[in-house]
N, C-alpha and C positions, 0 to 999 in steps of 0.2 A: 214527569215534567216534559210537554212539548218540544217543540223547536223553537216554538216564538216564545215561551216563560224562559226558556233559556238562554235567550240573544238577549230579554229583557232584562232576566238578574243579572248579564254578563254589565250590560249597561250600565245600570247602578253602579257594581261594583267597580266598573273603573270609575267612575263619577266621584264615589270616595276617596279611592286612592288619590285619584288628582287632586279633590280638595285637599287631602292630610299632606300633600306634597308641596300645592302651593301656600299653606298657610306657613310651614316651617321657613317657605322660600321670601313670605312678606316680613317673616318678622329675622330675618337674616340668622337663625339657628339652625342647629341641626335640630332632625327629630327626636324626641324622648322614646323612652323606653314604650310608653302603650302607644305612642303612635308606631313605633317601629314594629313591634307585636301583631297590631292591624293589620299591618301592611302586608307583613307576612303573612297572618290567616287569609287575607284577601286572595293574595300570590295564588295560594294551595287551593282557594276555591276556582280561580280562575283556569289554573291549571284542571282541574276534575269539571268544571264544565267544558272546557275544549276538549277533553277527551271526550265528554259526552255528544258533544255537539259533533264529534267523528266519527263517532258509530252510528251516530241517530241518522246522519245524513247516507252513511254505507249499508244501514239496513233498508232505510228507502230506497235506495239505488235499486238492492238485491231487489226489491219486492214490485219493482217497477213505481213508486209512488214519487208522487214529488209535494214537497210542502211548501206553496207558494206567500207563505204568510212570516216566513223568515225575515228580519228586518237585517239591516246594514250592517249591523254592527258585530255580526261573527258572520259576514259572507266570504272575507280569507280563509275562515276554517272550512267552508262547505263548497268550496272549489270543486271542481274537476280534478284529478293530478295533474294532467295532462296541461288545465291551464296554471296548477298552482308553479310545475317547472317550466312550462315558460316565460313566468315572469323571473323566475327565478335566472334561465338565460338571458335574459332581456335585463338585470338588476332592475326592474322595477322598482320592486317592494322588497323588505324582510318583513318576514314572520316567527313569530315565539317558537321555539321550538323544530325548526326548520333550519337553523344553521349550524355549522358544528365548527371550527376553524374559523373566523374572522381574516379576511382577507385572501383566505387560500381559497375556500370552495364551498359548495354544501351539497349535503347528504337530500336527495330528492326523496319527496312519499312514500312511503314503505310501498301503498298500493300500485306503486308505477313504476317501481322495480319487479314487480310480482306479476304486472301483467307482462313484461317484459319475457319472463319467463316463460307463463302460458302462450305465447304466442311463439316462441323460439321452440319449445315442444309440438306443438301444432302445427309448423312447418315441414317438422322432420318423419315421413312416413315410420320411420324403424324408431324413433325416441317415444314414440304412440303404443310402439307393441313392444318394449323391452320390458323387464321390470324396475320401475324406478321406485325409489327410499328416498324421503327429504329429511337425511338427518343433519345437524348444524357440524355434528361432528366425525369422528371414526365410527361407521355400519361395521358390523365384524356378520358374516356371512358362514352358515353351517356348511360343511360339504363332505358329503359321504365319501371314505378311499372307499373305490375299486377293488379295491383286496377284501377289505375287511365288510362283507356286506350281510344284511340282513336278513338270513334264507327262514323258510317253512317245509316241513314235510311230512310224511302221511308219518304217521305211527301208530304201530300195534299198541291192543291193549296189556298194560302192566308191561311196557317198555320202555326203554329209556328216552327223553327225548335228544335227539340231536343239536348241539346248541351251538349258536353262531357268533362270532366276536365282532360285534361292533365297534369299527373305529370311525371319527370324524376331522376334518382338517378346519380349523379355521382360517378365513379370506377376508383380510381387513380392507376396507375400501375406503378413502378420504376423499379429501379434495384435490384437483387439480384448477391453477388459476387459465381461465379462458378470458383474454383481457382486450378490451380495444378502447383506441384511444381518439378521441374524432376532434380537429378544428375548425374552428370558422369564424371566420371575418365578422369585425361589427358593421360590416358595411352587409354582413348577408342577415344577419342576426337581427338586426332594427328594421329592415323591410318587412311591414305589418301582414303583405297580403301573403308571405313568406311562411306555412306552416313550418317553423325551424323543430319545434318536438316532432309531428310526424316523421318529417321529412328523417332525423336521423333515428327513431325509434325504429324506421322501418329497415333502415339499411347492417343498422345495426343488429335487429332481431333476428334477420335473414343471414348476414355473414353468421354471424355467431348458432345459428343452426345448421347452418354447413358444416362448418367447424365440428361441432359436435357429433354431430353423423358421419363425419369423416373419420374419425379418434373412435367412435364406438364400433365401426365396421373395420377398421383395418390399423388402431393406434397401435402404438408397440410397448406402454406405458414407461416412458421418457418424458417425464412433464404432462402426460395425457393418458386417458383411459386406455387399455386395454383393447383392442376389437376382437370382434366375434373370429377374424383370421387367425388369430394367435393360438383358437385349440378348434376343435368343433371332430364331427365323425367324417375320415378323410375318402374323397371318392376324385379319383385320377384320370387326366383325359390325357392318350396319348399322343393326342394332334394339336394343332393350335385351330380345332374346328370343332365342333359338337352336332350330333346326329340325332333322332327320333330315340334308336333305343336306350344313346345316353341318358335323355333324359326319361326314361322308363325304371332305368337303373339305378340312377340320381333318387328318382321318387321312392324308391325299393328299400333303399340304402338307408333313410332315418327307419325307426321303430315303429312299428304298426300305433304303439300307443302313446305316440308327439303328433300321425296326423290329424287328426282331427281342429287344432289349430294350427296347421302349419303352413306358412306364406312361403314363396317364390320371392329370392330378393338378389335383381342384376340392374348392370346399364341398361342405356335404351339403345346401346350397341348391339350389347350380348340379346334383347328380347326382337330386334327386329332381324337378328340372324334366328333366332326360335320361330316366330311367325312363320318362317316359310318352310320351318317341318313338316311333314303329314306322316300319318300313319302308315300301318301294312295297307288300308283300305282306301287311300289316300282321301283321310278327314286330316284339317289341321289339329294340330296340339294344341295353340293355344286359341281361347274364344276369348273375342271381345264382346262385353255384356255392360248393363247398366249398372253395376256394380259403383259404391261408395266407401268415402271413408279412405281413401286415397290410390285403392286398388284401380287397376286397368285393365283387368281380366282375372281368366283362369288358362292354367295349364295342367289338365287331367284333374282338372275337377277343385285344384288351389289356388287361391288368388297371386296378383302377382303384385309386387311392390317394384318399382324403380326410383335409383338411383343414383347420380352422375358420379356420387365415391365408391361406387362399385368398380372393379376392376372391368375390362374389357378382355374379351376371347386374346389372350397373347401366352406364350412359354413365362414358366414360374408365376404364371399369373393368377387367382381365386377371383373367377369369374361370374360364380353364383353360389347360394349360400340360401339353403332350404331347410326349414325346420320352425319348430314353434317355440319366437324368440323369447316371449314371457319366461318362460322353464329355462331356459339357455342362457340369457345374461342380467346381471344387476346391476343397474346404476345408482351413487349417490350424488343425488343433485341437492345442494344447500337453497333451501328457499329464500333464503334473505344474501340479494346479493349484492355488492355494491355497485351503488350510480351517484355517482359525483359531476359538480359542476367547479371547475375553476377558473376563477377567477383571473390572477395574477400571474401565474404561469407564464400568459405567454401575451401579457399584457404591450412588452416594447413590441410585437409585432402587428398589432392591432386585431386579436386574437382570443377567443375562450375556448377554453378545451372541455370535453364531456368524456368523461373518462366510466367506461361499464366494465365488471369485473364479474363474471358468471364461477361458481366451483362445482365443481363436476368430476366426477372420476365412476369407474364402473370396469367391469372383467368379465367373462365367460365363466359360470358356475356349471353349467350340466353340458361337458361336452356331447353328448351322445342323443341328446335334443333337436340335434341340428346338422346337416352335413354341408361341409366345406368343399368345395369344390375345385380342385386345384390342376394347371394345365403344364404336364411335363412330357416336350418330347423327347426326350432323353438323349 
């Protein structure tokens, strides 16, 4: 069935309801029993086409189509997210299934909390190359000891084989709450020409990407991820300065078998003191090239990432951090995260609040993936 056979039966079936409601309402009764039954079977249909009518309209979306032959009477359901929360800031309208709490707030579209997310990943060059898990709950992560690892070796024939003791550690990962809480005026909120969803989807998807790039590079897991600072394979600068062959030695220093994906990830401090390296021959180290995908060069042939929660060239500081971070760290990001609107709150100020709540948590699994770069002059 269509879009339009389905806006249609939607139609009908309230048309019924209304009559069985208003006839009980003429004749000053309550409803009986097979009217109340109807009502109910109605309810259950109405409910199974508005799920219908929300994937029929999100598959169109996906496929680029649009079905201009939709009538009135489920265009609440076939919204945008984007405008279905802003009327929702705005108390426009209710809709079935869209409020959770009367009076406190409501739970916005699954799909605009979701794009929230995709866009809060897409901002962060290193949340793009980690490896991330969308579990709702505890990810428990395999990790080989060091001690106990998994060798091979030649053997004569009709000899013993040498056997190796496998042991593994398990690395529970949950969630950590990443929360923000945003106000605003109905005096800013009712000005139409006023994108008020953009305007805080955007401010809010950016902090809360910082935020998270910040915890996965350098957290100390206190309420937040773990960062890649907390282990990695350790390579020491004696100065509060770095040189050519540092970074020769740096590159040297991960495992022949992590380069092949492995990025360059500092400030734009620590990369515009690299720029002005050269070689023995004096070529520079680092090329700027047409490179995508957030990079901004190469250095001996690796891409570079930058990032302002990088530390900068200072004593006890990890000022760069080289290695292929897919293998090196796991994040579990919860895909469903909360976006609320309230209402009441802060109602005597003349005020709603939007309140987003991201869970996130993640650790370092393969230190030896990656090298940490850390500045001690002792």
């Amino acid at each position: 069935m269509g879009l339009k056979e389905l806006n249609e039966k939607r139609g009908d079936l309230l048309q019924e309801m209304r009559s069985i409601v208003d006839g009980a309402k003429a004749e000053k009764r309550s409803m009986n029993e097979e009217e109340n039954t109807r009502v109910e079977a109605i309810t259950a249909e109405l409910d199974n086409i508005d799920r219908s009518l929300r994937n029929e309209e999100r598959a169109a979306s996906l496929l680029g189509k649009e079905d201009k032959n939709v009538v009135n009477a489920g265009a609440s359901e076939q919204r945008a997210a984007r405008d279905i929360v802003a009327d929702m800031v705005r108390l426009r309208e209710n809709r079935a299934n869209e409020n959770t709490v009367s009076g406190v707030g409501n739970i916005v579209p699954i799909e605009f909390s979701q794009d929230i997310i995709k866009k809060v990943t897409e901002l962060s060059g290193i949340l793009q190359r980690i490896s991330i898990v969308n579990s709702k709950g505890i990810y428990k992560q395999i990790v080989q000891n060091d001690s106990y690892k998994i060798t091979a070796g030649w053997t004569d024939e009709i000899a013993e084989i040498t056997a190796s003791a496998a042991k593994f550690t398990t690395l529970e990962i949950g969630h950590h709450k990443l929360a923000s809480l945003v106000k605003m005026s109905l005096e800013l909120i009712n000005q139409n020409e006023f994108d008020v969803v953009s305007e805080f989807m955007s401010q809010m998807t950016l902090d809360f990407s910082i935020k998270a790039e910040s915890a996965i590079i350098s957290g100390d897991g206190s309420g937040k991820p773990y960062g890649l600072t907390t282990s990695g394979t350790a390579y020491t600068l004696t100065a509060a300065a770095i040189t050519a062959d540092d970074i020769i030695k740096i590159f040297h220093t991960l495992k022949a078998n992590y380069h092949p994906n492995a990025n360059w990830l500092m400030s734009n401090d620590t990369l515009c003191r690299i720029r002005l390296l050269k070689d023995s021959t004096g070529q520079y180290l680092f090329h700027q090239n047409e490179m995508t995908g957030g990079y901004v060069g190469t250095i001996l042939g690796k891409p570079v990432l930058i990032s302002e929660c990088m530390d900068n060239i200072a004593d006890t500081k990890n000022p760069i951090l080289f290695g292929d971070y897919a293998r090196a760290y796991k994040a579990n990001l919860n895909p469903d995260m909360t976006l609320q609107i309230l209402n009441e709150k802060y109602a005597e100020f003349g005020m709603r609040g939007i309140l987003g709540i991201l869970w996130l948590d993640g650790r370092p699994v393969n230190p030896e993936a990656y090298v940490k770069v850390t500045v001690d002059v002792g």
